[in-house]
C-alpha positions in Angstrom: -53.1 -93.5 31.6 -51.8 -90.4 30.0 -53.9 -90.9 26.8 -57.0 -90.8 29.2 -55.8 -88.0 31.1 -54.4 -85.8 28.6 -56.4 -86.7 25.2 -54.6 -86.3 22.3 -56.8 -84.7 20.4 -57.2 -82.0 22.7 -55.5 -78.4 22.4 -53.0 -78.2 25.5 -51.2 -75.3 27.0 -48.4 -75.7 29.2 -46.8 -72.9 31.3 -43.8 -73.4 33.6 -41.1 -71.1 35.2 -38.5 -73.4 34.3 -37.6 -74.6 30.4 -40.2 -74.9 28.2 -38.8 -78.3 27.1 -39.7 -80.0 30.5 -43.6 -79.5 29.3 -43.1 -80.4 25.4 -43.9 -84.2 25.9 -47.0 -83.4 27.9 -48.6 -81.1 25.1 -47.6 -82.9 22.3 -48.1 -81.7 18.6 -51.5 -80.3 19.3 -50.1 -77.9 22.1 -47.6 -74.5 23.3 -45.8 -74.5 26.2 -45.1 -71.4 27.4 -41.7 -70.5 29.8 -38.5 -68.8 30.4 -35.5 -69.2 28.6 -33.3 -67.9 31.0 -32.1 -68.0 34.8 -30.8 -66.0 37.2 -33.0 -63.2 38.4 -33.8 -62.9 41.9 -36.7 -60.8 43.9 -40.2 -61.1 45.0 -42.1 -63.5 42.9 -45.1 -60.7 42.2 -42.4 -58.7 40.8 -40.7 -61.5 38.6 -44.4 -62.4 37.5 -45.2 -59.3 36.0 -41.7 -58.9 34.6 -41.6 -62.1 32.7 -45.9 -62.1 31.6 -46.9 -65.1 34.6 -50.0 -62.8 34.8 -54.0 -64.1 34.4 -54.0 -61.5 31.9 -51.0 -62.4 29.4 -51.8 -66.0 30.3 -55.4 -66.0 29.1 -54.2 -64.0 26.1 -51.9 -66.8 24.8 -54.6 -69.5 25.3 -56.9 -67.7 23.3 -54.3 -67.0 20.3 -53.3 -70.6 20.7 -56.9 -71.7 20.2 -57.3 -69.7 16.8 
């Protein structure tokens, strides 16, 4: 089922607030997960997302290198 959802032979990006390493066996080879690699920081969520790049723009950037 994961095959047919998640084709191998497709480019796949992964982003998660959490470790990157929760994603890595979704992307496989052919993919880059992107996430923190740390904890601990408190405040409003719009303010963490532009502190730590969780923005459209930043996002669509990395796809676009990833696709290269």
């Amino acid at each position: 089922y994961q095959n047919e959802v998640l084709p191998v032979d497709v480019p796949r990006f992964g982003m998660t607030a959490g470790l990157p390493v929760t994603l890595e066996g979704l992307v496989g080879a052919n993919g880059t997960v992107w996430g923190l690699d740390h904890f601990g920081y408190s405040g409003p969520y719009t303010v963490l997302d532009e502190k730590f790049g969780f923005t459209a723009d930043n996002v669509f950037n990395q796809v676009v290198d990833m696709l290269k």
